[in-house]
Steps between C-alpha positions, in 0.01 A plus 500: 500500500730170492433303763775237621466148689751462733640161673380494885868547602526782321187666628589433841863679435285779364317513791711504746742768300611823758608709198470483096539129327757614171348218244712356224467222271751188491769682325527781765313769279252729683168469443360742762474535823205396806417714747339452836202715643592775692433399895335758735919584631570559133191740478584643837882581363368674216248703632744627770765594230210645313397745831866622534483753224871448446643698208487193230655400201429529143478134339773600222754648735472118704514337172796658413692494858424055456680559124792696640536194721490236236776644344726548770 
């Protein structure tokens, strides 16, 4: 695993993140993307959707609704 240093202003803006931190480098590119630990509402959300037994939907058929949208 690569570990990275970040600067203590940057760590703190980690820290105090409410959703995903998109990281890219000085010319805009992506380099990936931070994400915060799930809090006990977050588990509590999911586990509730979980329990529903709602018909669900196949991964591919989401995928391809979000394409359908990009090319509109």
């Amino acid at each position: 695993m690569v570990e990275m240093v970040v600067s203590a202003e940057q760590a703190k803006l980690l820290a105090e993140a409410q959703d995903s931190v998109e990281i890219v480098d000085a010319y805009g590119n992506r380099l990936g993307f931070f994400a915060r630990r799930f809090s006990d509402r977050d588990i509590e959300i999911a586990s509730g959707r979980a329990a529903a037994r709602e018909p669900a939907r196949p991964t591919a058929d989401v995928f391809n609704r979000l394409k359908s949208l990009g090319s509109q």
